[in-house]
VMD Tcl script that draws the C-alpha trace (Angstrom):
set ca {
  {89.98 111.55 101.20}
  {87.67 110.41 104.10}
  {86.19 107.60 102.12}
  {89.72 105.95 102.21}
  {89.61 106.53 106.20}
  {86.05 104.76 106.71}
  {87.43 101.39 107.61}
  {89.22 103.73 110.90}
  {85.86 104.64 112.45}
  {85.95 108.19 113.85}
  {89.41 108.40 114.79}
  {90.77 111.81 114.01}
  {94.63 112.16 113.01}
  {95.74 112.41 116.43}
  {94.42 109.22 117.21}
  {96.00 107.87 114.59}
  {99.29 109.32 115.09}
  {99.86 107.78 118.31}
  {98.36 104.60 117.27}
  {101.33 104.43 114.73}
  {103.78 105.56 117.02}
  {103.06 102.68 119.08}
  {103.33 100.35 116.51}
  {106.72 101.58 115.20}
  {107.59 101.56 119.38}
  {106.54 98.08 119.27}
  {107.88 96.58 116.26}
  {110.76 98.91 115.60}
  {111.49 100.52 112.49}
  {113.04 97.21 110.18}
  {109.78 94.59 111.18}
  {107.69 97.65 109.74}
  {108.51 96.38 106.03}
  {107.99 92.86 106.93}
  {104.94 92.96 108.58}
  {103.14 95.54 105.84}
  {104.67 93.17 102.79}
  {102.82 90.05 104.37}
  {99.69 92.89 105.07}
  {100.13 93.08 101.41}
  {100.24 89.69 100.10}
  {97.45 88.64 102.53}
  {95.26 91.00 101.24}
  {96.65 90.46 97.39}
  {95.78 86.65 97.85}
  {92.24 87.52 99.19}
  {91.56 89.26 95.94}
  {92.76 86.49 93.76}
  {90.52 84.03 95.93}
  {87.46 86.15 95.41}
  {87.98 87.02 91.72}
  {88.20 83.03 91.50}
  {85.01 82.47 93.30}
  {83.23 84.87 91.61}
  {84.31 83.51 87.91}
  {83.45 80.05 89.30}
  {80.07 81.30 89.93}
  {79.28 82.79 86.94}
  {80.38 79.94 84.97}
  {78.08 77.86 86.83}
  {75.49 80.18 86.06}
  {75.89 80.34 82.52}
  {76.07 76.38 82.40}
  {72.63 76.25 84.06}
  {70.94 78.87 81.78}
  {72.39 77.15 78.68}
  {71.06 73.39 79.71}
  {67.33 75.70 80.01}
}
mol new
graphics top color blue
foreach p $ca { graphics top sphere $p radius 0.5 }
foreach p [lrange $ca 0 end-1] q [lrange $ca 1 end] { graphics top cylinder $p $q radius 0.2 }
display resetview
């Protein structure tokens, strides 16, 4: 369970309690969605990107070692 933490430092669960209960403070409890659904895309599109770059490479690879 602390692996999926790592990105948070050492903040403990207090920490990150408050931290949340600022956000919701700040964007109130209906921008919550919003805001986490774009988080979400964002990071979904990010994936795509790199799965693309990464099969772009490798075909590229695979032309070069076939014209050896």
């Amino acid at each position: 369970m602390y692996s999926t933490f790592l990105f948070l430092g050492n903040l403990g669960a207090t920490e990150i309690l408050v931290i949340l209960f600022i956000v919701l403070l700040l964007f109130g409890g209906k921008k919550i969605p919003e805001l986490a659904r774009g988080l979400g895309k964002g990071i979904r599109e990010f994936k795509d990107a790199s799965k693309e770059i990464k099969k772009n490479i490798e075909e590229e690879a695979d032309s070069i070692r076939e014209n050896k």
